[in-house]
N, C-alpha and C positions, 0 to 999 in steps of 0.2 A: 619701451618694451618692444618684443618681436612684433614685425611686422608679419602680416599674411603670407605675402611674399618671399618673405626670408624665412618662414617654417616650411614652407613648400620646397625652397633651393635645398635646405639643409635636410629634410627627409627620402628627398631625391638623390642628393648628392652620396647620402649614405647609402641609396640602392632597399631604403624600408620600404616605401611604395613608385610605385613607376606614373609618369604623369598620365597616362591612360588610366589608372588606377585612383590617381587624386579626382579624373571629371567624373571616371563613375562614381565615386559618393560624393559627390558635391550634394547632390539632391537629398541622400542622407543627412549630409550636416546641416543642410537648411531645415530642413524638419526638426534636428535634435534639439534644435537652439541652443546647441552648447556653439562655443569659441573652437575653431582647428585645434587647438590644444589642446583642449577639455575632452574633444572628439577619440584626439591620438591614445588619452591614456584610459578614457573608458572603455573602448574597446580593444583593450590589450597591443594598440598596433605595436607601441613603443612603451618604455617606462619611463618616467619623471626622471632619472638616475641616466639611464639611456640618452633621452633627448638634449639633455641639458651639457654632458659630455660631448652630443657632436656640434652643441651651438659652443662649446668650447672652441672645439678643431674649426669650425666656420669661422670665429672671431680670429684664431690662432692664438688663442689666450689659452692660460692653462684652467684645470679642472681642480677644483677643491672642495673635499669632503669633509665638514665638521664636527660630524655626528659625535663624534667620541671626544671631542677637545675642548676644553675648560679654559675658557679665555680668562686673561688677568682684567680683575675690574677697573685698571687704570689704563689700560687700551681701549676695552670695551667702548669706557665714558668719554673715551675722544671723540667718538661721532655720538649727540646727543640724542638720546632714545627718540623724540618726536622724530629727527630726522634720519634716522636709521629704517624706523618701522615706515614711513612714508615713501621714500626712494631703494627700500629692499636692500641695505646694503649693511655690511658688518666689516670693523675695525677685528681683526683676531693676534696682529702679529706684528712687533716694529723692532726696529736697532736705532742706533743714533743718527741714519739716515731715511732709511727707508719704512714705509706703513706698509702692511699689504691688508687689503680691502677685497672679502665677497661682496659678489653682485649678480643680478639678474641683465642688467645692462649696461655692458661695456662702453655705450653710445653716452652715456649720462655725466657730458663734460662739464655741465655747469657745475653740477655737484660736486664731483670731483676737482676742479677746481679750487672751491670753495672751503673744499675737504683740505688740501692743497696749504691755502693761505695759513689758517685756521692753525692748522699743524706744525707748519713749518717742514715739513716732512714730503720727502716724493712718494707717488706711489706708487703699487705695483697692486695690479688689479687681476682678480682671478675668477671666474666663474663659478656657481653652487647653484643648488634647485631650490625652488619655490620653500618646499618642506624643510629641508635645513634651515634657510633664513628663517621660518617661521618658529622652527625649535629652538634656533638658537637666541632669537630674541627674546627669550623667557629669562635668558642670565640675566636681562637688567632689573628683572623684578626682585623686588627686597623681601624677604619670609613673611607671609602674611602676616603673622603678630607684629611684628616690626614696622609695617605698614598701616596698620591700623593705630598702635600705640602713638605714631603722631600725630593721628588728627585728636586723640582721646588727650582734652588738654585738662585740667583741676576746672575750671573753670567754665569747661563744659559740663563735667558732672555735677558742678552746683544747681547750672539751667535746668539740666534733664530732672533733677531731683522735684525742683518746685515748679517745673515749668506746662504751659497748655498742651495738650498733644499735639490739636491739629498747627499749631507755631511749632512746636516742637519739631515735627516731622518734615518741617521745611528749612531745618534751620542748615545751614553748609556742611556742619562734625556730618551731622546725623545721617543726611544724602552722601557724604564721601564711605561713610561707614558700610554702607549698604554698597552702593555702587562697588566698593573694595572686594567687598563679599560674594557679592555676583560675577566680579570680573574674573577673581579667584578661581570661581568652582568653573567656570567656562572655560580657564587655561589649564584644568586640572583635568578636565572630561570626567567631570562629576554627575551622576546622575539625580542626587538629589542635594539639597542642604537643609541640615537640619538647625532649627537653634531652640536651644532648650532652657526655661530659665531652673537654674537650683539656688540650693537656701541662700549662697554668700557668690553667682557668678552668675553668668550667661555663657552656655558652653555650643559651641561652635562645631557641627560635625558636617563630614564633607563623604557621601557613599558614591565610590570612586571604584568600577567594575566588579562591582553588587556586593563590596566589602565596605564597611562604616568603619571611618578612621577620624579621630579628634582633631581639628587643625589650631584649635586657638578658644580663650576663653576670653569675655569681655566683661567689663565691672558690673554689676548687678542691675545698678545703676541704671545702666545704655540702654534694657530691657525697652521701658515703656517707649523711647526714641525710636528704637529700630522696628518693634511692632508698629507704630503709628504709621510708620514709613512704609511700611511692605502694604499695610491695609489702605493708604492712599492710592500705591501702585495699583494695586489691586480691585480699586474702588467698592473698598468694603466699608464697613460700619467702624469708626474708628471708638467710639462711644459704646460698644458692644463688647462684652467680657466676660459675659455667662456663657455665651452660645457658641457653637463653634461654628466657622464661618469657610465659605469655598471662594474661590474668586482667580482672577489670571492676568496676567501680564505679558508684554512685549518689548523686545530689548532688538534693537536693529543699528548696525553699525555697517560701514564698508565693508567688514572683516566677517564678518557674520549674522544671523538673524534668529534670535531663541523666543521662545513661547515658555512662559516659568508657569505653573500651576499649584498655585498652594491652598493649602490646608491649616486654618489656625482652631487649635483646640485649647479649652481654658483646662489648664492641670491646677495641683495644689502650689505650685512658684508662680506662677504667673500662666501666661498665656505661650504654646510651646506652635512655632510654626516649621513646618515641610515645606519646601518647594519641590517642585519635579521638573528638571530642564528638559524640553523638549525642542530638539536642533531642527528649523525649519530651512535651512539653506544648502543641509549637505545631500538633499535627495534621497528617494528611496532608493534601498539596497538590492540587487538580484539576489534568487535562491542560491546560487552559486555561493557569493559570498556569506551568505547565511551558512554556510558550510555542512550542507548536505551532501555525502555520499554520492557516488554516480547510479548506483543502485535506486535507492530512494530519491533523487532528482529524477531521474524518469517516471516514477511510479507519480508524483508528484505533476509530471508536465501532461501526462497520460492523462490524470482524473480531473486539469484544471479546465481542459478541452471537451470534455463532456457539456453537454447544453441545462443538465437537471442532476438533483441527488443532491448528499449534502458531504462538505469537508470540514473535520473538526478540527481544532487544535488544544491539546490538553498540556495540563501543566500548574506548576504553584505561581502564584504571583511572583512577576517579577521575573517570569523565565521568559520572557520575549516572543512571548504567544502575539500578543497586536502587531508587534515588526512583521514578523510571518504571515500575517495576514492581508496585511498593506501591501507587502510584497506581491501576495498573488494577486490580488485588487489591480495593484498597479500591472502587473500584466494583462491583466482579464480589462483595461480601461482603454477600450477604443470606439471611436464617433459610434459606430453600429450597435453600441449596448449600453443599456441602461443599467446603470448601477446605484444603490440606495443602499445607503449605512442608517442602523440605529445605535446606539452608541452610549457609554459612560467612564469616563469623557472624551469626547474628540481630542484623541492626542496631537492626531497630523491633519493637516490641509491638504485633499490630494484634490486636484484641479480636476475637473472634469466627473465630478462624482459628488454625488446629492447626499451629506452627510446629517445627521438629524439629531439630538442629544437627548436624552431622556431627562425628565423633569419630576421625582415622584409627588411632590409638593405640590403637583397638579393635578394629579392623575396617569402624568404622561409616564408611565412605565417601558421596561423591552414590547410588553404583550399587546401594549395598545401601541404603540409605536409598529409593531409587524403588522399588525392589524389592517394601520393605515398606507403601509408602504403599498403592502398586494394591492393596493386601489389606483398605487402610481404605474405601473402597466412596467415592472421593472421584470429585468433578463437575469440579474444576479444580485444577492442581499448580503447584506453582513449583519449579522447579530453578534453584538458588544462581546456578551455573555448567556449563556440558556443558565439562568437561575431558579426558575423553579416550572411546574410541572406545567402552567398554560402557555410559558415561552415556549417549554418544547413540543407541545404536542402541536402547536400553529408553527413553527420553522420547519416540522418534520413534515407534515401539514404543505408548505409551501414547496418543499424540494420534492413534495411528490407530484407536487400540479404543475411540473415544467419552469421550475424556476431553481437557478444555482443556488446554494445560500451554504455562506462562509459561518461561523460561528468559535466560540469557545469552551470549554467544560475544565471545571478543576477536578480530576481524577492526576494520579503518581503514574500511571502508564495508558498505551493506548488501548489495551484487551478491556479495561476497566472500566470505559468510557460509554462498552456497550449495558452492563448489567446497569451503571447507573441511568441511561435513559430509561428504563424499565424500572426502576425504582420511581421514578419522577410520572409513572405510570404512560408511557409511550406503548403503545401497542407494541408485541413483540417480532409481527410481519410487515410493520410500516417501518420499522428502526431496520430489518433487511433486508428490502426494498428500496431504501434511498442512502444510507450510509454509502460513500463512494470510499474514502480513506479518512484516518483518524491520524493525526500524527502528536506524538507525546511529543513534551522537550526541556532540556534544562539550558543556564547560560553557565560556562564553565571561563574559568579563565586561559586566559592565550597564555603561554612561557614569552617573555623579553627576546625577540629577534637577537639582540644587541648585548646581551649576555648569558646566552642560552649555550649547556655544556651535556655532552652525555656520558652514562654512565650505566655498570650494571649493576643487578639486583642481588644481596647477598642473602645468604640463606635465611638469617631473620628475617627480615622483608618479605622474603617469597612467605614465609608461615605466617607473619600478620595479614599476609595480601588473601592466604587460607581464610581466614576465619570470615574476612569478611565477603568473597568473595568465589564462587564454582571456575577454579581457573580450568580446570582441562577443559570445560565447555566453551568456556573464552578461547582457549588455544586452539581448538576448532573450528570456530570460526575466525580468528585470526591469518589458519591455514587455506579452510574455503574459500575465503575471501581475496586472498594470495597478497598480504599484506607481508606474512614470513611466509620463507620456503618449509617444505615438512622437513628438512635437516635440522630446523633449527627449533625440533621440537622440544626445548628443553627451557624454562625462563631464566636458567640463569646465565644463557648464552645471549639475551634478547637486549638489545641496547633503549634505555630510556632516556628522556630530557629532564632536564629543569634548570629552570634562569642563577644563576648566582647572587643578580644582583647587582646594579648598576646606577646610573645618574639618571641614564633614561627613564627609568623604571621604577625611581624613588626607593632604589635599592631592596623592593623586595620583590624580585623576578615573573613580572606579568605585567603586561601590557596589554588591553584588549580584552574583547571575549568572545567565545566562538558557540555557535547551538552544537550541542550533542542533541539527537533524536532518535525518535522511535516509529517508523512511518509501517502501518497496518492496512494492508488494502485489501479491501473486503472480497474475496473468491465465493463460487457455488457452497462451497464445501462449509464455508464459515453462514452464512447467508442460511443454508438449514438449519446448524446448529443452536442460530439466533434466534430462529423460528419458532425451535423446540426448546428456547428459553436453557440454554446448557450454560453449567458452571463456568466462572471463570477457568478450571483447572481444566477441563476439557478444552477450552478457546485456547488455551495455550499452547496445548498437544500440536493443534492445527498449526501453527504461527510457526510452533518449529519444524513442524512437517515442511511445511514452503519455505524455509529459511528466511522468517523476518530477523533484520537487524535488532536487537534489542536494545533499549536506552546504553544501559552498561556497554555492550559491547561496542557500540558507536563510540563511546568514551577510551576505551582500550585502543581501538583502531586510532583514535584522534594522538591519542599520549603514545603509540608505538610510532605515530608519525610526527611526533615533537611538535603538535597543535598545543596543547597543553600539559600537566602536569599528575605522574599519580595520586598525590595528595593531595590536589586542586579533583581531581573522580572520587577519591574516597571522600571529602567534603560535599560535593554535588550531590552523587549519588545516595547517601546515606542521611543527607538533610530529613 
């Protein structure tokens, strides 16, 4: 791999940073304890795509892209997957002479060599990024069902049929079955997996950018096997089938480190378990990439810098209310502050922050859990969730006695969030006295980079978009915002995205997902009206007097700028 030294020659060489400029952040990257590399692309100096091109021209080797190319499975299988994925390198391309080989490192003669004999064949070696070699080594995988179906042999289904659990769960089928499954939903960026038993199968779901899609069904049979096996990992009751059971796991390889957290519930098939993957290696995200507005990023960086008051974040499950939280946590997390979570469940490990789990089996609830934290002498709190009325009136309670505290609320928008803490009986001058800002949010899907096309809207479109939707007040703020110019006041002049559909993207155009939001930050004017307990329909007046972004409209702004898609907002928004 590069050396130190030779990422310094080559970013120099290109004239990206000046070495006067690599010693003043020296002391940066020593603090970041990221890698020079890690450093270059976190902070924007260079992209992965970029750097990788000038350690081309530094090798004098050429550059090659494979994002789009479908290699044959009998070039592929020349260099054998162990040793492809170990030494970074890919077979894409041969004649009767020549092989050519991506690589990260042109220096890696043993291998090539080896590559060399093996083959019979010369080579010609080309440069590619970290990211492509890692996408591309997915072509060696065989379709999950296909994968699966070989370890599923007759004669394992006779074992699983009369066989002990806790034997069972140890046996090789049964560890490969599972292991298969998990490694699946990990190369899929699955957020959950489901497996559910029914009358005559065991069906296999994979919710893969907050859509549930079927990947495979297994013989009815595998059932009691693969449960025993999760509830091992899990160190749960294997002997337990009435009750439903919680428990977690950890999966750590070179390549990555997940935290799985399942949930098994006994239904009328059997016993149906969730897991929920939670990625502990790829870092928390900045608000930036959370894809906040620059409007709403400031209102946001404005209220996190306050020392007391409270910030909400509302939303339905599932819309990425905890990332957003973590996120400011993780800004707000330096040596001079104390910070304490209460929590159900600790999704993430954030280093340097005293996080606490609620236990109600105990007693240890949110309420008594905040109860105890104000005793630990902390600067900022997080609450999980405010679920009923003694959470809120002790966090409100707490951001009035000079302490920050982060929290969540399940209200559809941010205006909403105020009449419901006044439902939950929060005084109505304590709620506009420490309310700093509320932020709503959905997760919307990304359009596929990689086969993303545009086009305009015909006149049915713009009338289904009527009905559901206030567009002149959209195109209002579309214009205020200076997303379009006001010439192009018309939508059927206005160009939109959406993916085709590709390999990347399993053919049905999205990739990813992005927050749409609704960020409300509490002024005089609202702060009275909260006081004198006014309608939502009056809070509203207000919000568009100061010109808050609206959920919706953050969505239209996203899909005019080809973040995602209209009918990915008409689905979000209307959930």
């Amino acid at each position: 791999m590069l050396t130190t030294k030779q990422i310094k020659e080559i970013i120099i060489n290109n004239k990206i940073l000046s070495e006067k400029e690599f010693t003043d952040i020296g002391p940066e990257i020593k603090k970041s304890k990221l890698s020079l590399e890690e450093y270059l692309y976190e902070k924007k100096i260079i992209s992965e795509d970029l750097f990788y091109e000038a350690v081309a021209n530094y090798f004098n080797i050429p550059f090659i892209n494979l994002k789009n190319k479908i290699i044959l499975p009998d070039i592929l299988q020349l260099i054998p997957e162990s040793i492809a994925k170990t030494h970074k390198i890919i077979a894409f391309e041969k004649d009767d002479q020549i092989l050519k080989l991506a690589c990260l490192d042109p220096k890696n003669l043993e291998i090539f060599d080896f590559i060399e004999r093996k083959t019979n064949l010369k080579l010609k070696i080309f440069i590619t990024t970290p990211l492509i070699i890692k996408e591309t080594l997915k072509q060696y995988r065989k379709p999950l069902e296909t994968a699966v179906e070989k370890i599923i042999q007759p004669e394992m289904v006779e074992k699983i049929e009369g066989g002990d659990l806790s034997k069972l769960a140890q046996e090789l089928p049964i560890i490969k079955i599972v292991d298969t499954l998990l490694d699946y939903a990990i190369s899929e960026n699955a957020s959950d997996i489901h497996i559910e038993p029914m009358e005559k199968n065991l069906v296999i779901r994979f919710r893969v950018d907050g859509i549930l899609k079927k990947v495979m069904e297994l013989p009815k049979s595998s059932n009691a096997g693969v449960v025993a096996r999760i509830k091992i990992l899990s160190n749960l009751k294997i002997d337990e089938h009435r009750m439903p059971q919680d428990g977690r796991f950890k999966i750590v390889t070179p390549d990555y480190k997940f935290s799985f957290r399942v949930s098994v519930l006994p239904i009328f098939d059997g016993e149906k378990i969730v897991l929920r993957l939670l990625k502990e290696s790829g870092g928390v995200l900045d608000l930036e990439q959370l894809g906040f507005l620059p409007k709403n990023l400031e209102i946001i960086k404005r209220n996190i810098k306050k020392p007391h008051g409270m910030i909400l974040v509302t939303g339905p499950t599932g819309s990425g209310k905890t990332t957003t939280l973590y996120t400011i946590l993780n800004i707000l997390n330096t040596a001079e502050v104390n910070i304490s979570t209460i929590e159900d469940p600790i999704e993430y490990r954030l280093t340097g922050i005293n996080q606490s789990q609620v236990n109600p089996r105990i007693g240890y609830t949110f309420a008594t859990g905040l109860r105890s934290l104000l005793r630990q002498d902390p600067n900022v709190i997080m609450v999980g969730e405010i679920r009923d009325n003694e959470t809120a009136n002790i966090a409100i309670n707490a951001a009035l006695t000079g302490h920050l505290v982060l929290s969540t609320l399940h209200t559809n928008d941010a205006i909403t969030s105020l009449p419901r803490l006044l439902d939950m009986q929060v005084p109505a001058f304590l709620i506009a006295s420490t309310i700093n800002v509320i932020v709503a949010q959905r997760l919307a899907r990304k359009i596929c980079p990689n086969c993303i096309q545009s086009y305009n809207l015909d006149k049915k479109q713009i009338e289904e978009l009527k009905k559901n939707f206030e567009l002149d007040s959209i195109m209002q703020t579309l214009i205020r915002e200076k997303i379009i110019s006001p010439k192009e006041k018309n939508w059927e002049s206005l160009l939109f995205y959406k993916g085709k559909g590709c390999k990347q993207c399993d053919n049905n155009g999205y990739k990813g997902r992005v927050g749409i939001y609704e960020v409300l930050e509490l002024n005089e004017e609202l702060r009275d009206l909260v006081t004198k307990e006014a309608d939502t329909d009056q809070l509203k007046k207000i919000t568009k007097k100061h010109e808050m972004i609206t959920i919706l409209e953050d969505a239209f702004i996203k899909a005019k700028n080809g973040l995602t898609s209209l009918e990915e907002i008409i689905r979000v928004t209307k959930e």
